[in-house]
PQR file of N, CA, C, O and H, with PARSE charges and radii, in Angstrom:
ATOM      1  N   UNK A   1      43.239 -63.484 -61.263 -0.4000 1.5000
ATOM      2  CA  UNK A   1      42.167 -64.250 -61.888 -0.0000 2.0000
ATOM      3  C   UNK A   1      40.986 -64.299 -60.928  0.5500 1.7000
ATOM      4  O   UNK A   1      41.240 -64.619 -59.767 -0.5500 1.4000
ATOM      5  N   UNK A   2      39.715 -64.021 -61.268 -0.4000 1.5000
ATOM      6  CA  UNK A   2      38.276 -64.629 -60.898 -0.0000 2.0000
ATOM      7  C   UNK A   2      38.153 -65.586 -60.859  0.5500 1.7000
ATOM      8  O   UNK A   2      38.357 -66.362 -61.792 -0.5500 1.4000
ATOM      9  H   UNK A   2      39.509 -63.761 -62.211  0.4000 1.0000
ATOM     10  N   UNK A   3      37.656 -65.951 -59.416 -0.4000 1.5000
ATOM     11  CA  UNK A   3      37.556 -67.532 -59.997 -0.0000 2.0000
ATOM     12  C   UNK A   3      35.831 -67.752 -58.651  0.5500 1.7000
ATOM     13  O   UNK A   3      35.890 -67.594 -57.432 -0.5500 1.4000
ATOM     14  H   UNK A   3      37.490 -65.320 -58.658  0.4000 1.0000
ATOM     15  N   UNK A   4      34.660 -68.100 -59.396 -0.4000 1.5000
ATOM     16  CA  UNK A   4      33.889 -68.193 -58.856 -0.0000 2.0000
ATOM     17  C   UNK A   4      33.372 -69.622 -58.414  0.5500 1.7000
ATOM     18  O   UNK A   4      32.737 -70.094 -59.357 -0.5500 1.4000
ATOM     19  H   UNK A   4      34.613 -68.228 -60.387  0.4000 1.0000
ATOM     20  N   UNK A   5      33.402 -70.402 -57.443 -0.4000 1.5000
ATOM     21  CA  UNK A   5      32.318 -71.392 -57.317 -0.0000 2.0000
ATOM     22  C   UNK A   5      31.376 -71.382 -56.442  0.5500 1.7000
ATOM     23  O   UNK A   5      31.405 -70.605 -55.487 -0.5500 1.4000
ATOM     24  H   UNK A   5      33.919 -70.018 -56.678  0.4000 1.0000
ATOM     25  N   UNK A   6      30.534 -72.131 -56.615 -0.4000 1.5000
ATOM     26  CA  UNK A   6      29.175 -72.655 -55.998 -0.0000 2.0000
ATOM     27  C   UNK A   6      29.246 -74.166 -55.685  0.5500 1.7000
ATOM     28  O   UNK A   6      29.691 -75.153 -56.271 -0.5500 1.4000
ATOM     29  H   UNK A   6      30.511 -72.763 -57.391  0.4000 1.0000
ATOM     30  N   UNK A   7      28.620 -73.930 -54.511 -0.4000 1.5000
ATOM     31  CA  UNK A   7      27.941 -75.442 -53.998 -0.0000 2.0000
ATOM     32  C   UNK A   7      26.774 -75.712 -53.910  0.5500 1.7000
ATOM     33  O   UNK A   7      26.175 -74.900 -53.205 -0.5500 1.4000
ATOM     34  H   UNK A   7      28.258 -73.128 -54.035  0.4000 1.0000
ATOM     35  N   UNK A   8      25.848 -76.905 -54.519 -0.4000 1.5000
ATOM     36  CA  UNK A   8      24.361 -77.301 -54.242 -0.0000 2.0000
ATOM     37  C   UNK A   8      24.030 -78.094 -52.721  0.5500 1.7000
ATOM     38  O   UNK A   8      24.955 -78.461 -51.998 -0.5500 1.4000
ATOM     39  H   UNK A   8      26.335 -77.565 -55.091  0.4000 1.0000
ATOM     40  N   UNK A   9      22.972 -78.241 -52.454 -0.4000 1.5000
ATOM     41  CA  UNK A   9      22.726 -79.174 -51.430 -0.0000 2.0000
ATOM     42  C   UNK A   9      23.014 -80.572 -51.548  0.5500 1.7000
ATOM     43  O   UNK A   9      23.206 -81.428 -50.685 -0.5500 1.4000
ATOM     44  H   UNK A   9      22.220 -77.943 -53.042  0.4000 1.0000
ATOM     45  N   UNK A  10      23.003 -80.624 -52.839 -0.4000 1.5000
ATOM     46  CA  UNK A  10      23.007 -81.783 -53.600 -0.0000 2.0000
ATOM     47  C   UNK A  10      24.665 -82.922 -53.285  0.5500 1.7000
ATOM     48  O   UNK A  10      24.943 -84.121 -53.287 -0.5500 1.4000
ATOM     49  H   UNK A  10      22.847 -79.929 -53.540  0.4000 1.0000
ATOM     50  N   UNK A  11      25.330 -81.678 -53.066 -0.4000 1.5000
ATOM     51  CA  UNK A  11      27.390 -81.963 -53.221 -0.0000 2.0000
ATOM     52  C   UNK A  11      27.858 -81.716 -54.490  0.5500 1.7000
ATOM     53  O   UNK A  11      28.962 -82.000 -54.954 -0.5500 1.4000
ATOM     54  H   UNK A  11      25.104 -80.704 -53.065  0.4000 1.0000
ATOM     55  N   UNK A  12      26.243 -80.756 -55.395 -0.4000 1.5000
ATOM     56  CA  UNK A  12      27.299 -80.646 -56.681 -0.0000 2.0000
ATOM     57  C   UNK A  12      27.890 -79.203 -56.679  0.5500 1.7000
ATOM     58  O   UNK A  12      27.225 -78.307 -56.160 -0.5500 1.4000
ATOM     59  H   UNK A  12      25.346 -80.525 -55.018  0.4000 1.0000
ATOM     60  N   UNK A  13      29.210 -78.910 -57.281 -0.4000 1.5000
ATOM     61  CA  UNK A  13      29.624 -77.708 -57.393 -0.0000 2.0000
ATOM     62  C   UNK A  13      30.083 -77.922 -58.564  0.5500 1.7000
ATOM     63  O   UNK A  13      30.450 -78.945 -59.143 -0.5500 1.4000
ATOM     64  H   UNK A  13      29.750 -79.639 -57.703  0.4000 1.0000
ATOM     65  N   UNK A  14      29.986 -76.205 -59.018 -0.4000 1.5000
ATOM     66  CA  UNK A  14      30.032 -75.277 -60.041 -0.0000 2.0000
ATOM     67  C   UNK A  14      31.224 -74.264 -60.337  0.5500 1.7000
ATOM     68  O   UNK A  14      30.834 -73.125 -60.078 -0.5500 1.4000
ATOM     69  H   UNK A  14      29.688 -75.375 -58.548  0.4000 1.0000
ATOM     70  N   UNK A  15      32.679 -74.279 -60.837 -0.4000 1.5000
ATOM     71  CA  UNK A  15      33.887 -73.328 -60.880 -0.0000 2.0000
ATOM     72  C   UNK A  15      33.841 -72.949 -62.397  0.5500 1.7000
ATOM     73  O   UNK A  15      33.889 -73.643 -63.413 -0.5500 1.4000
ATOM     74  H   UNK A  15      32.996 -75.204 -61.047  0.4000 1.0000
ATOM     75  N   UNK A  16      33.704 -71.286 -62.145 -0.4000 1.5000
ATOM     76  CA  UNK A  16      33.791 -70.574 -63.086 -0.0000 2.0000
ATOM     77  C   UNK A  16      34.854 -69.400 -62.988  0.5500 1.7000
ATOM     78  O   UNK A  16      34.672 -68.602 -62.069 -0.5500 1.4000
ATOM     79  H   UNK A  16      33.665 -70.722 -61.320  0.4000 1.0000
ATOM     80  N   UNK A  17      35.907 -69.205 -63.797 -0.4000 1.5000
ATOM     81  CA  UNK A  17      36.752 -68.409 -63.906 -0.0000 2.0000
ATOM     82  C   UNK A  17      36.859 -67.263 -65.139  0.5500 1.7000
ATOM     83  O   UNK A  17      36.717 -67.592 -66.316 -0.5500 1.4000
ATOM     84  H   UNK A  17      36.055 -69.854 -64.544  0.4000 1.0000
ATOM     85  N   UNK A  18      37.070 -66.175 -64.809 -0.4000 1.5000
ATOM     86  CA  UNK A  18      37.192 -65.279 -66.193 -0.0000 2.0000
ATOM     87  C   UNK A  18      37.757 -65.074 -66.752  0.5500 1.7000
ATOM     88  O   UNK A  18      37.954 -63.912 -67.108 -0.5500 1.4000
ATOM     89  H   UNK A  18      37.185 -65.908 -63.852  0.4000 1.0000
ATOM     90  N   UNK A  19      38.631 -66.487 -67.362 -0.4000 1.5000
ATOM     91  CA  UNK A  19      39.626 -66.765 -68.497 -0.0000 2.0000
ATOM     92  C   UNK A  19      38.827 -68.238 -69.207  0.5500 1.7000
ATOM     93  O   UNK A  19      39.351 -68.960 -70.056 -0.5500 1.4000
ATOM     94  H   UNK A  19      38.470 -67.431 -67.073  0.4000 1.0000
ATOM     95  N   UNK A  20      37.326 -68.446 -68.550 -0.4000 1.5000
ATOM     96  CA  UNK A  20      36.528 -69.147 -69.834 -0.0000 2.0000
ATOM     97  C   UNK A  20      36.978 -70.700 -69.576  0.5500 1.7000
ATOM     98  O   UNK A  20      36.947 -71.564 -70.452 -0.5500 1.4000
ATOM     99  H   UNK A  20      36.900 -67.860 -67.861  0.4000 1.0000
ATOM    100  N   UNK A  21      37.452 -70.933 -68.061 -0.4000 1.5000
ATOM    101  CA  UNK A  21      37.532 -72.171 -67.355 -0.0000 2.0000
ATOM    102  C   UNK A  21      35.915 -72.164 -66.740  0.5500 1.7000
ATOM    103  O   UNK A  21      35.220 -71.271 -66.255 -0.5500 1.4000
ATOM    104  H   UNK A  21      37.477 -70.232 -67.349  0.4000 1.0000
ATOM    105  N   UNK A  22      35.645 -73.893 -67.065 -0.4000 1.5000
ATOM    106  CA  UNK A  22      34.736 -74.113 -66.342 -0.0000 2.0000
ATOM    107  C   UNK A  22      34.595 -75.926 -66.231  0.5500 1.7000
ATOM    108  O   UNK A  22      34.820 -76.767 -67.101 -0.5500 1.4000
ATOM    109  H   UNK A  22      36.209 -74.619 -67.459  0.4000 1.0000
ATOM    110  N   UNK A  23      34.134 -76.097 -64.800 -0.4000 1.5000
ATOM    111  CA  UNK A  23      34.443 -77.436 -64.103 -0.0000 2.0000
ATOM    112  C   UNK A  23      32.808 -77.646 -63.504  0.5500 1.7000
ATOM    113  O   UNK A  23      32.114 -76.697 -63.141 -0.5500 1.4000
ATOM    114  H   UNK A  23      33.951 -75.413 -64.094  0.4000 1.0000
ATOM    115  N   UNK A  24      32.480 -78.704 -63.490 -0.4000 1.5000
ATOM    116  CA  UNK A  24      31.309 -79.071 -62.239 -0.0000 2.0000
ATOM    117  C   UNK A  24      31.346 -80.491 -61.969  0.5500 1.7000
ATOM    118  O   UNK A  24      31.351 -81.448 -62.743 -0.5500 1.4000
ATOM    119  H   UNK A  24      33.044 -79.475 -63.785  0.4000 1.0000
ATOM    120  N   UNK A  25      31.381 -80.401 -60.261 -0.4000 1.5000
ATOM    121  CA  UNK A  25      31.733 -81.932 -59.417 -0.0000 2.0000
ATOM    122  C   UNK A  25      30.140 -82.226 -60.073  0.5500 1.7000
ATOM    123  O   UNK A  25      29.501 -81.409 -60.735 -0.5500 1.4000
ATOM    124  H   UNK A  25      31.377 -79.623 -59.632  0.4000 1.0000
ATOM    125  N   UNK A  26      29.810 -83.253 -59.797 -0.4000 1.5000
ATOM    126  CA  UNK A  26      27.899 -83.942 -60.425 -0.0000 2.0000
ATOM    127  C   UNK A  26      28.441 -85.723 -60.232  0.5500 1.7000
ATOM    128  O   UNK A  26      29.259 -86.501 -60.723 -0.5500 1.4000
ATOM    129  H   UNK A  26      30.329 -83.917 -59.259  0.4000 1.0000
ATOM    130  N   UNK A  27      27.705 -85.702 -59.512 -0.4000 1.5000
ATOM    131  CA  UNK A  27      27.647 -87.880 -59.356 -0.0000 2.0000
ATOM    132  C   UNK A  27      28.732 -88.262 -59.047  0.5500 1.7000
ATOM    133  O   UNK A  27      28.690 -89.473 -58.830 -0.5500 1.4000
ATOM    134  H   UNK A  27      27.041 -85.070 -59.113  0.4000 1.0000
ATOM    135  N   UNK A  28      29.830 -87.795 -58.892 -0.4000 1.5000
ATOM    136  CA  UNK A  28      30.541 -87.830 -57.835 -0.0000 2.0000
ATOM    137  C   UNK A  28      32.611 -87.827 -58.816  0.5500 1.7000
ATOM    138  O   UNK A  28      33.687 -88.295 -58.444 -0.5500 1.4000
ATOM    139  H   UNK A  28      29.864 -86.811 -59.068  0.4000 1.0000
ATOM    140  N   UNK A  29      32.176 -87.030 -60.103 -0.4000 1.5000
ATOM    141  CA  UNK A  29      32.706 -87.088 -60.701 -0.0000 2.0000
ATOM    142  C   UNK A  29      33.211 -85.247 -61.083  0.5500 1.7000
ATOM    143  O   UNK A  29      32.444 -84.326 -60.800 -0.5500 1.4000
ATOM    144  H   UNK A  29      31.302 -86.650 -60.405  0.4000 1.0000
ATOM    145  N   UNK A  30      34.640 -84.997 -61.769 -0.4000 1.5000
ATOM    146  CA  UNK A  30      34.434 -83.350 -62.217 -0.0000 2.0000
ATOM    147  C   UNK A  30      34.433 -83.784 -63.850  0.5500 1.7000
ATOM    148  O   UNK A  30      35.095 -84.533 -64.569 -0.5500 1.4000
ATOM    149  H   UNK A  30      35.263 -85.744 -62.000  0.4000 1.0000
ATOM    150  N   UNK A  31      33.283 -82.855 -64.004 -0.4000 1.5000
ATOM    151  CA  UNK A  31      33.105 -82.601 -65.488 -0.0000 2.0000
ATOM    152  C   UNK A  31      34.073 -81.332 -66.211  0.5500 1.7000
ATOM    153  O   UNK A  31      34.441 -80.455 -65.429 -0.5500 1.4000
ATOM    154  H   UNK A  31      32.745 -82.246 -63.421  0.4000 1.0000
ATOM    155  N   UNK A  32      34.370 -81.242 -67.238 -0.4000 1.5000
ATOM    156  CA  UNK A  32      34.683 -80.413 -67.801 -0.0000 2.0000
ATOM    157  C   UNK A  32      33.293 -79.744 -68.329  0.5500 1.7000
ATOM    158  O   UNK A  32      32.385 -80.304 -68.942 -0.5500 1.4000
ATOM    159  H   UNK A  32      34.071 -81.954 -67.873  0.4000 1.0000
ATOM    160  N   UNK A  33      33.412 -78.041 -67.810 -0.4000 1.5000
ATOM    161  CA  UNK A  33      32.179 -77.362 -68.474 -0.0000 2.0000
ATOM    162  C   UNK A  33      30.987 -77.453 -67.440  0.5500 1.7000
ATOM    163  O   UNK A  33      31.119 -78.088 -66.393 -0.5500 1.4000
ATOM    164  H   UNK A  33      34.150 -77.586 -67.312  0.4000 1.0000
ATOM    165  N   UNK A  34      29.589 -76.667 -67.838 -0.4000 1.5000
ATOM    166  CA  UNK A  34      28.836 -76.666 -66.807 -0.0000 2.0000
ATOM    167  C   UNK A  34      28.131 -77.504 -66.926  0.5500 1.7000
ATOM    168  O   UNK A  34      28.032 -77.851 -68.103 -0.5500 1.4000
ATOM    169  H   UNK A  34      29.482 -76.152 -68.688  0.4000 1.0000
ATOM    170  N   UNK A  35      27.424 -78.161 -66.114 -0.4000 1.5000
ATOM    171  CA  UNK A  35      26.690 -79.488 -65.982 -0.0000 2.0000
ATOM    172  C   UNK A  35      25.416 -79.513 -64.961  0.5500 1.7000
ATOM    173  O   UNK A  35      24.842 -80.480 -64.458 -0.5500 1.4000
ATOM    174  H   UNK A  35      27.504 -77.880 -65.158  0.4000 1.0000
ATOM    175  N   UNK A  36      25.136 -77.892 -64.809 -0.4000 1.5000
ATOM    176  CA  UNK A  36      23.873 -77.460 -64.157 -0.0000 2.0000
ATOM    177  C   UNK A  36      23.166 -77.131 -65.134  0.5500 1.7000
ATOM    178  O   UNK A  36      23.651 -76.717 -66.187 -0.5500 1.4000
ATOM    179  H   UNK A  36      25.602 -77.107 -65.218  0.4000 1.0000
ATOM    180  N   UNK A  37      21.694 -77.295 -64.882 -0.4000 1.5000
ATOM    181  CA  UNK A  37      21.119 -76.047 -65.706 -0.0000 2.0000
ATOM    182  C   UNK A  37      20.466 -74.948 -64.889  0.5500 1.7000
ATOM    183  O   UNK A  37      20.619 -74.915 -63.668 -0.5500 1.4000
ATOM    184  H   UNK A  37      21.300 -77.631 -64.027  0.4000 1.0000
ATOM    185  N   UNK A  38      19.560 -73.824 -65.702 -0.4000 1.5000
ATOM    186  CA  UNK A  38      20.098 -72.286 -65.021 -0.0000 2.0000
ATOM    187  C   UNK A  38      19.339 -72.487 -64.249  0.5500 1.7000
ATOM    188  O   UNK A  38      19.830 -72.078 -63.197 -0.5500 1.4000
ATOM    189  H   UNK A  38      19.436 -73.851 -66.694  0.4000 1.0000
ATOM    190  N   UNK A  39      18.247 -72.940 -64.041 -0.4000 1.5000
ATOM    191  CA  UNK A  39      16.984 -73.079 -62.808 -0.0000 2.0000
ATOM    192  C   UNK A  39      17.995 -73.599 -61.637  0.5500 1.7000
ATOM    193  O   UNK A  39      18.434 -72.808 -60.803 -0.5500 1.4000
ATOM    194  H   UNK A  39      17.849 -73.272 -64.896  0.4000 1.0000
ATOM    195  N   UNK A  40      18.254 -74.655 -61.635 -0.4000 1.5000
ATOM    196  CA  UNK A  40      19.237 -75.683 -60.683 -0.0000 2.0000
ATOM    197  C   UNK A  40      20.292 -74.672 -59.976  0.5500 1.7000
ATOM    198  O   UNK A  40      20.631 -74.735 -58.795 -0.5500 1.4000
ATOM    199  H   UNK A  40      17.897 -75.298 -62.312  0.4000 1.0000
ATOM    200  N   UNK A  41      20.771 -73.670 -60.992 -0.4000 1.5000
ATOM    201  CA  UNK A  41      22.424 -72.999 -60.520 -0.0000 2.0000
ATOM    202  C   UNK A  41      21.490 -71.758 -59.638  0.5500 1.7000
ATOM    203  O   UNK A  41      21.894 -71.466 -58.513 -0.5500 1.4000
ATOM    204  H   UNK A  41      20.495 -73.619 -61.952  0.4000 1.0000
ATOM    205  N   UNK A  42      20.344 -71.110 -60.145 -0.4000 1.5000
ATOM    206  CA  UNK A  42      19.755 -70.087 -59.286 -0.0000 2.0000
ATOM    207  C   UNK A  42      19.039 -70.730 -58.020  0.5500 1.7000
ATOM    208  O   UNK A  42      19.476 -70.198 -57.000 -0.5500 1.4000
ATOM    209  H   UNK A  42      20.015 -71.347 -61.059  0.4000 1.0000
ATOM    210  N   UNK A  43      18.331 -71.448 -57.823 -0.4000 1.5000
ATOM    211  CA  UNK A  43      17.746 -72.186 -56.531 -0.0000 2.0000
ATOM    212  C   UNK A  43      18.467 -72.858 -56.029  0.5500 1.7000
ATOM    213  O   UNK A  43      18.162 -72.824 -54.836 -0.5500 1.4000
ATOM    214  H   UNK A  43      17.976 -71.880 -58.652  0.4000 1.0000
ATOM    215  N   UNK A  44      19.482 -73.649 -56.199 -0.4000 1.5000
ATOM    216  CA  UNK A  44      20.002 -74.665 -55.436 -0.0000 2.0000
ATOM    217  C   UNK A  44      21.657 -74.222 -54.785  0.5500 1.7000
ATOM    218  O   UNK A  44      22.169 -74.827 -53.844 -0.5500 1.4000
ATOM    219  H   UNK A  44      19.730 -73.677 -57.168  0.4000 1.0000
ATOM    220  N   UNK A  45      22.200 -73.259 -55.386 -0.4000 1.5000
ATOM    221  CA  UNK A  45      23.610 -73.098 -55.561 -0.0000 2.0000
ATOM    222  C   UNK A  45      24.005 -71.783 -54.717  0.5500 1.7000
ATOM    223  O   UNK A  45      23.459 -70.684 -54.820 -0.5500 1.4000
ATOM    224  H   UNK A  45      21.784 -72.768 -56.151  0.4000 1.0000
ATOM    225  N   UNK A  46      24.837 -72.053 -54.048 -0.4000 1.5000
ATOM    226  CA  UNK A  46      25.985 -70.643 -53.022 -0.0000 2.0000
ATOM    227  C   UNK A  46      26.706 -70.617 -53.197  0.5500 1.7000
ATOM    228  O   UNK A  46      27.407 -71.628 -53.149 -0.5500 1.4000
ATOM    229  H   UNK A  46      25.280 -72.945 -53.965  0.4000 1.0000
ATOM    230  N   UNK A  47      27.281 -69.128 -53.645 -0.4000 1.5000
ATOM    231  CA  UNK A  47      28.596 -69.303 -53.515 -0.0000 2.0000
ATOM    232  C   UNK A  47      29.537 -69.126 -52.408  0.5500 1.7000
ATOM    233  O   UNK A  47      29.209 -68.524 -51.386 -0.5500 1.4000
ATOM    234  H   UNK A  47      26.712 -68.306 -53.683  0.4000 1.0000
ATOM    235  N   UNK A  48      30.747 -69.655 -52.592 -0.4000 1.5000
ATOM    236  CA  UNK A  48      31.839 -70.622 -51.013 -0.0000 2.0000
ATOM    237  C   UNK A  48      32.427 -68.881 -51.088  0.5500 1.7000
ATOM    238  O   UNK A  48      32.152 -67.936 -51.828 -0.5500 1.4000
ATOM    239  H   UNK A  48      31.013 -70.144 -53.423  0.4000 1.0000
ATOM    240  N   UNK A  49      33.563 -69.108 -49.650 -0.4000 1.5000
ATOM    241  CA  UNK A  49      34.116 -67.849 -49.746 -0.0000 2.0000
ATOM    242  C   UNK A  49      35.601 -68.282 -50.352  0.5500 1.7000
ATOM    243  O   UNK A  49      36.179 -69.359 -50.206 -0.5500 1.4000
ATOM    244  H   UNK A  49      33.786 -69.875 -49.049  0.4000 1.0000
ATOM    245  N   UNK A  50      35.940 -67.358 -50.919 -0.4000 1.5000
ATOM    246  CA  UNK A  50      37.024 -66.797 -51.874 -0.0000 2.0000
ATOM    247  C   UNK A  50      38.292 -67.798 -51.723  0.5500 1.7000
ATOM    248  O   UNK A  50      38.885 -68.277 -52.690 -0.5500 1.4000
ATOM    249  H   UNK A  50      35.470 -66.483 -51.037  0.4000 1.0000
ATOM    250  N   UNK A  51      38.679 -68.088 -50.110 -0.4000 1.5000
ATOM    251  CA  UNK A  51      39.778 -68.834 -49.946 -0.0000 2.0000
ATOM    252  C   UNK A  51      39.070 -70.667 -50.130  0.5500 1.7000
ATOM    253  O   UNK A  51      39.810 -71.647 -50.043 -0.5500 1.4000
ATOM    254  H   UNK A  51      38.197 -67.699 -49.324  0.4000 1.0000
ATOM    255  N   UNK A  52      38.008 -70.738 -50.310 -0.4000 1.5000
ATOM    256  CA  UNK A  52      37.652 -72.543 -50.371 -0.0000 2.0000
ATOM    257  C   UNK A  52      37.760 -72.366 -51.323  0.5500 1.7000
ATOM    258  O   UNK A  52      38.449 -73.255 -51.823 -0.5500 1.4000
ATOM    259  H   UNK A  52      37.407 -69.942 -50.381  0.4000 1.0000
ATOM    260  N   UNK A  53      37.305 -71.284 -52.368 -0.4000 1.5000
ATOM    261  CA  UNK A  53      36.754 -71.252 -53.781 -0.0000 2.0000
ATOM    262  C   UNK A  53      38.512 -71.440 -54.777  0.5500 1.7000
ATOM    263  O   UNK A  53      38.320 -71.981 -55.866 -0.5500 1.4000
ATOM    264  H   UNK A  53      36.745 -70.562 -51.962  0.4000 1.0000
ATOM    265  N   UNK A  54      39.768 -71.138 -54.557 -0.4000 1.5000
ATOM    266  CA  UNK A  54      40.599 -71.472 -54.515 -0.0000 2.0000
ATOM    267  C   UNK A  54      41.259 -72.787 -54.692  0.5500 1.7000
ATOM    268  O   UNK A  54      41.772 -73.283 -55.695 -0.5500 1.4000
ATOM    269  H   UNK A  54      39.924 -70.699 -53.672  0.4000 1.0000
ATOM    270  N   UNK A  55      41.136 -73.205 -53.564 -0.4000 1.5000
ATOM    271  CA  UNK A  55      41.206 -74.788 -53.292 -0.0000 2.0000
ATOM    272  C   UNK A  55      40.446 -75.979 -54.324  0.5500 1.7000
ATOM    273  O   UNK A  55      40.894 -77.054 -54.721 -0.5500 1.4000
ATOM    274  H   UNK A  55      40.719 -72.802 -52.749  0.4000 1.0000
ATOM    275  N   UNK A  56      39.093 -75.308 -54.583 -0.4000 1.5000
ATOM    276  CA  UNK A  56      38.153 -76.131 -54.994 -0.0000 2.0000
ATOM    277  C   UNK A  56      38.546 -75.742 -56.423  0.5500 1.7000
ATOM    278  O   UNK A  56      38.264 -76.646 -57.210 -0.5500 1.4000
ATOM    279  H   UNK A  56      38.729 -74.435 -54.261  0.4000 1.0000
ATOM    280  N   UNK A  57      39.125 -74.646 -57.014 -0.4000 1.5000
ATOM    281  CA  UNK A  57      39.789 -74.460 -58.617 -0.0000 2.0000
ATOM    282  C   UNK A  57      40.691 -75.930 -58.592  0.5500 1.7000
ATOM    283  O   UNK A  57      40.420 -77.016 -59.105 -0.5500 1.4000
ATOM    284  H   UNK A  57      39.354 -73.912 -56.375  0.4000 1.0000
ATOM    285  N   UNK A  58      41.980 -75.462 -57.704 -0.4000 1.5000
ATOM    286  CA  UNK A  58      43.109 -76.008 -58.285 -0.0000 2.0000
ATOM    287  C   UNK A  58      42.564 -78.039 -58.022  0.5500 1.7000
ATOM    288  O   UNK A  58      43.041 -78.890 -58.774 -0.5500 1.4000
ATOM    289  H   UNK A  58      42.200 -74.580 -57.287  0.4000 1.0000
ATOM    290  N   UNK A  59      41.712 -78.367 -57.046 -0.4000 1.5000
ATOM    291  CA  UNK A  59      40.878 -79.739 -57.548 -0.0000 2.0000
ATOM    292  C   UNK A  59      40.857 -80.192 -58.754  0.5500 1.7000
ATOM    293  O   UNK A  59      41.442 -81.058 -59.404 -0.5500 1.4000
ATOM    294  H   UNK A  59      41.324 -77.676 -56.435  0.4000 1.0000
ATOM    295  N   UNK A  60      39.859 -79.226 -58.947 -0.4000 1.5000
ATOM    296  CA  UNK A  60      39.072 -79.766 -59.818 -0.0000 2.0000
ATOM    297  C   UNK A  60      40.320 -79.309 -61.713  0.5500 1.7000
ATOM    298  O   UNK A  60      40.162 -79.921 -62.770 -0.5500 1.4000
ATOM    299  H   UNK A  60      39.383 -78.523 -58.419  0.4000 1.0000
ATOM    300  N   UNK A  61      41.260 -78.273 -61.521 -0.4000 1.5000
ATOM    301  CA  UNK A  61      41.831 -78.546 -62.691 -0.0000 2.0000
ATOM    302  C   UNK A  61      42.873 -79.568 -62.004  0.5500 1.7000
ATOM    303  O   UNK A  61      42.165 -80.508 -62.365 -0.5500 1.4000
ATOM    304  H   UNK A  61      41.389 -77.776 -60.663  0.4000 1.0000
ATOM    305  N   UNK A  62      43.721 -80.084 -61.466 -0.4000 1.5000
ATOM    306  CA  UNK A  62      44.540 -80.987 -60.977 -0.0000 2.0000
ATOM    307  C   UNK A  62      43.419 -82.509 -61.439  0.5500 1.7000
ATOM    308  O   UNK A  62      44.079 -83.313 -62.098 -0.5500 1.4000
ATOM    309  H   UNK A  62      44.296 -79.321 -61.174  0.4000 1.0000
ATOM    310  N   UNK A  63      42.025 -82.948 -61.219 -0.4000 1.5000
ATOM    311  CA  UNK A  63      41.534 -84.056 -61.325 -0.0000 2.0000
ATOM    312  C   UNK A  63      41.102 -83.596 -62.918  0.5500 1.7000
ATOM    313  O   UNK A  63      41.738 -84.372 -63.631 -0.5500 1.4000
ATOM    314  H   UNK A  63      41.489 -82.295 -60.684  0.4000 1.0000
ATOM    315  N   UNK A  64      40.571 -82.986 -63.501 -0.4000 1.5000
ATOM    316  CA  UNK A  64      40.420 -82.690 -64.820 -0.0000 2.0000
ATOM    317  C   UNK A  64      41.900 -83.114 -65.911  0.5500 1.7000
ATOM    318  O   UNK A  64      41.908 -83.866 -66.885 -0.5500 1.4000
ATOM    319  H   UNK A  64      40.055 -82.356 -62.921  0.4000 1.0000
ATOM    320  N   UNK A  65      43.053 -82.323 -65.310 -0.4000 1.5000
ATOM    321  CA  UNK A  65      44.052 -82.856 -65.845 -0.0000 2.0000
ATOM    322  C   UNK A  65      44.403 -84.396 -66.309  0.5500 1.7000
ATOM    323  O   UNK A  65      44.766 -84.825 -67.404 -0.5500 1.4000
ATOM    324  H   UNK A  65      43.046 -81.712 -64.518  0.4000 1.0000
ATOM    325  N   UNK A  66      44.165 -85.042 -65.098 -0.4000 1.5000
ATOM    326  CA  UNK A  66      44.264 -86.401 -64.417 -0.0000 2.0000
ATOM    327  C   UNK A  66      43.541 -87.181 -65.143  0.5500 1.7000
ATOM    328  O   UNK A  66      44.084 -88.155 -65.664 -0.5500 1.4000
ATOM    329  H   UNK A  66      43.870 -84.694 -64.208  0.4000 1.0000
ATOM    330  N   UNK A  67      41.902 -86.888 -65.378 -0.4000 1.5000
ATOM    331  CA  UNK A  67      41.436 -87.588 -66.545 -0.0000 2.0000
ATOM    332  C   UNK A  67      41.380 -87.721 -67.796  0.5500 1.7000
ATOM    333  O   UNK A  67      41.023 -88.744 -68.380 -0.5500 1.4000
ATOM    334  H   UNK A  67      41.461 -86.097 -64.955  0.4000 1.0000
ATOM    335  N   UNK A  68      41.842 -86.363 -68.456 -0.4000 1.5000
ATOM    336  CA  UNK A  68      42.466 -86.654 -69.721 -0.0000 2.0000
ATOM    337  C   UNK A  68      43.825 -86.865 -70.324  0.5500 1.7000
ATOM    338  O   UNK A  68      44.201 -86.787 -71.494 -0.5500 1.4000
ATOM    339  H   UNK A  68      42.132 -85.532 -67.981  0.4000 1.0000
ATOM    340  N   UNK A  69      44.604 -87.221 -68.960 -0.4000 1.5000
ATOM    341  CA  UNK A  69      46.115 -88.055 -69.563 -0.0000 2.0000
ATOM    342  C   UNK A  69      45.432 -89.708 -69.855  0.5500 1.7000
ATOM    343  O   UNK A  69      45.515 -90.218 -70.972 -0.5500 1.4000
ATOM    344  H   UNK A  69      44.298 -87.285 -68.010  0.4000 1.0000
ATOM    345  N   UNK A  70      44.989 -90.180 -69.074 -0.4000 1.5000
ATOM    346  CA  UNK A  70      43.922 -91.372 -68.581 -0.0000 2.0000
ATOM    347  C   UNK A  70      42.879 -91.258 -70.103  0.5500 1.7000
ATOM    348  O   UNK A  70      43.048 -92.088 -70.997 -0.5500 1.4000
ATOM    349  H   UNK A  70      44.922 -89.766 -68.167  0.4000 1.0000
ATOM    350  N   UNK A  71      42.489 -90.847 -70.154 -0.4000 1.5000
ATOM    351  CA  UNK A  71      41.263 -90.548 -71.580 -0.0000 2.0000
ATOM    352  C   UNK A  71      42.290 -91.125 -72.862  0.5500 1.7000
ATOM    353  O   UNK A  71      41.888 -91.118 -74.025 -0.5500 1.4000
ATOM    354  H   UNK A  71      42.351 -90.173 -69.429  0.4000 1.0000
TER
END
């Protein structure tokens, strides 16, 4: 699996995978789906290397999970 993220200056990040997963940390929360817009994701956003980018998947689906048992 692909699994791409980005980080802003901001502390927001962006996980995109190519099975049509998508997560973004924003206010100090993970959203389901993207929660940048495209100006914001091209100027503000880097992408991490491969082994953080990993870590920062299984987060953000592990806390995604977490809020919709809770929901």
């Amino acid at each position: 699996m692909l699994i791409e993220v980005s980080k802003n200056k901001y502390g927001g990040i962006l996980v995109l995978t190519d099975d049509g997963f998508a997560a973004s940390f924003k206010n100090g929360r993970w959203l389901d789906g993207i929660h940048f817009d495209a100006s914001d994701q091209m100027d503000n956003h880097s992408l991490v290397p491969d082994s953080e980018a990993k870590k920062i998947y299984k987060q953000a689906k592990e806390a995604l999970r977490k809020q919709s048992v809770v929901a």
